[in-house]
N, C-alpha and C positions, 0 to 999 in steps of 0.2 A: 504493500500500500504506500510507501513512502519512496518509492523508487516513480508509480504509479503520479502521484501527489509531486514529485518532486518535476518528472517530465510534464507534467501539466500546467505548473507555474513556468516553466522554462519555455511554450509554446505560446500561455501569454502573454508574459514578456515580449519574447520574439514578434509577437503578431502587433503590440504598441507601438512597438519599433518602427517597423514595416510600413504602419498606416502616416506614423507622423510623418518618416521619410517620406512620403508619397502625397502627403497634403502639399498644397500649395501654397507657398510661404508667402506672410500677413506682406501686405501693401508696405514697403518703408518709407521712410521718411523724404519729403524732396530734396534734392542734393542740394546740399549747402550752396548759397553765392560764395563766389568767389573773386577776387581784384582781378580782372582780366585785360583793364586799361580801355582804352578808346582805337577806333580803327585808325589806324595812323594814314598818313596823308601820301600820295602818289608816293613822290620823291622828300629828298631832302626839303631840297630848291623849295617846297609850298609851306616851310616855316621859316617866320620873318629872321631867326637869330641862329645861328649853327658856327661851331665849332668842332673839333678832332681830339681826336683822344687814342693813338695808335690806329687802328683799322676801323675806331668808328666813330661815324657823324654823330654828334650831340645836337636835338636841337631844342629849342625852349620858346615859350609867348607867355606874358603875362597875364593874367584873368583877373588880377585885382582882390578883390573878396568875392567873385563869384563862382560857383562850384557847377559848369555845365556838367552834363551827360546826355548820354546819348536819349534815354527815355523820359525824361520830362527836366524842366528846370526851365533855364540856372536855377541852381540854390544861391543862399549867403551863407556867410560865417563872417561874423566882427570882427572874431579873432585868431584870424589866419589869412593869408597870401597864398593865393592856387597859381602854381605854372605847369601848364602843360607841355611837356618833354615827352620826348621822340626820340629814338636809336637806329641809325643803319647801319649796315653792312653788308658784305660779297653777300650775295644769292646764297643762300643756303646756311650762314652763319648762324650758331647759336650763344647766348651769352648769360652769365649767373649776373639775374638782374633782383636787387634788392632796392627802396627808396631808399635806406641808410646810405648810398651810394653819395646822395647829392644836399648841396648844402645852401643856402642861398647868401651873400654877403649884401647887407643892407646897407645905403649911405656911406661906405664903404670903413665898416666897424672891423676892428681885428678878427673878433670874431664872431664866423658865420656861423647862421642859424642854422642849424639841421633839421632836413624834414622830417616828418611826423609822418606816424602812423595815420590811416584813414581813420579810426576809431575813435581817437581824441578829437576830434571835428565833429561828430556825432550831437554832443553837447550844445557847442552852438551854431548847428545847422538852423535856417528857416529856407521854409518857401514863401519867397515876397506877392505870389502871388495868393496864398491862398488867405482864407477868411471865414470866421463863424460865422456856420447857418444859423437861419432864425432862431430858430429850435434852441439851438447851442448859446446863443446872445441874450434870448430871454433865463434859460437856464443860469447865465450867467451877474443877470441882473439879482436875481433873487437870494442866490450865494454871496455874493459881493461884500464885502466890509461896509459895515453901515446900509444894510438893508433898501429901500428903496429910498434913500437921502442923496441927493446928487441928482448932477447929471449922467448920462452913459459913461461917456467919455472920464468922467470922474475915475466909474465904479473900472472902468478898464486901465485905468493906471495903476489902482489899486491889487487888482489881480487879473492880469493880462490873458487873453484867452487862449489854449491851449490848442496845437491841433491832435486830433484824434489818433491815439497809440498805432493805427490802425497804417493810415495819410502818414505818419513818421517813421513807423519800420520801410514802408515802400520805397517812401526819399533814400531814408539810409542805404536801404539796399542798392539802389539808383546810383551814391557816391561809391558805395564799397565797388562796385562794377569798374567806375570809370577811374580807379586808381590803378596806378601804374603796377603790372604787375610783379611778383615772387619767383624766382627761384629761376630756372635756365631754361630758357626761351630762344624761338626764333625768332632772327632779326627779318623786319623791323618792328617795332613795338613802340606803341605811346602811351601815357596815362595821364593823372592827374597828381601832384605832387604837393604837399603843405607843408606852408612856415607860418610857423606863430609871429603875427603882425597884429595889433591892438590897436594902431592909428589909425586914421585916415590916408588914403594912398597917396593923396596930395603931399605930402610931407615926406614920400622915398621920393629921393632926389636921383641915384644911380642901384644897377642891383648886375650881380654879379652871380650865377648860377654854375655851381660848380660841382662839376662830377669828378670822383674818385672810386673809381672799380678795377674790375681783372683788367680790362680792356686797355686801363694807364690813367690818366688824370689830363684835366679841360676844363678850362675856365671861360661861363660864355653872357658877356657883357648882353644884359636885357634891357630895355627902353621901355615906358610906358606908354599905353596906345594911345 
């Protein structure tokens, strides 16, 4: 009986086995975004500033505070400086490309800012264009400091209206895309690149965008549009 008892635990097992093997495995998760950069442009030649760097064209523009991509925007950030940088080389070339690579030199201070991750931009990203619905404005009235005392404009200084968790992860995702990408790539390749800037752009006088990688080191004099 126990030999009996023993091969019939061993058969259902085996038969659990079998069926999970054979089920169809649960829906996973959508694959992560990832920094993939922006389509880069024909040639060099279609970006206004370029520079060398052993075997490869550097090239850079200024965007100011404003964070294009390809699927909706521009966005802003107060407090950051976006250059959109560009890589070429021979047909077929590939390069270990990181943002740590580049650094930007401001008004031309000893020393340059380094870019930033896409992530810390997150923070203070907006979209200048978007705006509470009704719905959201009167919700907003009601919550507000000091109840309906004021005007709108008041209660909106007071606690400024939010956009929807929903409208923010989208943006974000929208920047994390259009950042310059990770790790070893064909060339050519462009992204979106961040230095912590707090002013007004009126006040960069000169800017000096400088790559340091496998590739060699380049220094590429940028101008404001």
């Amino acid at each position: 009986m126990r030999i009996i008892t023993a091969i019939g635990t061993f058969l259902s097992v085996g038969a659990g086995l079998w069926l999970r093997a054979q089920a169809p495995e649960a829906a996973g998760k959508d694959a992560p975004v990832r920094a993939v950069g922006l389509p880069p442009r024909a040639t060099a030649a279609d970006y206004q500033y370029r520079a060398t760097a052993g075997m490869l064209t550097i090239c850079g523009e200024f965007m100011g505070h404003g964070v294009p991509t390809e699927e909706g925007g521009p966005y802003s950030t107060e407090s950051y400086v976006v250059v959109e940088a560009a890589l070429f080389g021979a047909p077929g070339a590939k390069i270990q490309l990181s943002y740590k690579d580049f650094s930007l030199r401001i008004n031309g201070k000893k020393q340059a800012e380094p870019a930033q991750p896409y992530v810390t931009v997150f923070a203070n990203l907006k979209d200048p264009e978007w705006e509470p619905t009704t719905a959201e404005t009167a919700a907003l009235a009601q919550t507000s400091i000091g109840g309906a005392g004021g005007s709108q404009s008041d209660r909106f200084k007071q606690a400024p209206p939010k956009m929807p968790m929903a409208l923010r992860h989208t943006m974000e995702q929208r920047v994390l895309k259009a950042s310059i990408s990770e790790g070893e790539r064909a060339l050519p390749q462009a992204g979106l690149l961040f230095f912590e800037y707090r002013g007004e752009t009126k006040g960069i006088r000169t800017m000096e965008l400088i790559y340091s990688g496998p590739a060699g080191k380049a220094t590429l004099a940028i101008q404001k549009p």
